[in-house]
Every structure is written in C-alpha cells, then in structure tokens.
Residue, then its C-alpha position, 0 to 999 in steps of 0.5 A: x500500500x502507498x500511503x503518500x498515494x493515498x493521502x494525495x487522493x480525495x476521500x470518498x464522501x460516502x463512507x471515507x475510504x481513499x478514492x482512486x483515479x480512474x480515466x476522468x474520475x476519481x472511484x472510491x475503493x470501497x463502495x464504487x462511488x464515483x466522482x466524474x470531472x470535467x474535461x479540462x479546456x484551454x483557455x484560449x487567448x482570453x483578457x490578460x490570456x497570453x500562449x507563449x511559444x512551447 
C-alpha cells in the first residue's frame, strides 16, 4: 500500500475510504462511488490570456 498515494487522493464522501483515479474520475475503493470531472479546456487567448511559444 502507498500511503503518500493515498493521502494525495480525495476521500470518498460516502463512507471515507481513499478514492482512486480512474480515466476522468476519481472511484472510491470501497463502495464504487464515483466522482466524474470535467474535461479540462484551454483557455484560449482570453483578457490578460497570453500562449507563449512551447
């Protein structure tokens, strides 16, 4: 068990266990809560928004 793993994952709401990552949610170990994230978007050239070259 990797405890620095686990204290870097949410608890689930549910019943406290430590969830883990699953593709675009975090799924708790114990009761199979899931908690699904949002797509991340790229900001685009916004106020104050600037890309820099990579």
């Amino acid at each position: 068990m990797d405890f620095l793993n686990d204290a870097a994952q949410p608890t689930c709401p549910r019943c406290g266990v430590a969830m883990h990552p699953i593709a675009g949610a975090d799924e708790c170990r114990e009761c199979g809560y899931r908690i699904e994230w949002p797509a991340a978007e790229h900001p685009g050239d916004g106020e104050g928004i600037i890309d820099f070259p990579g």
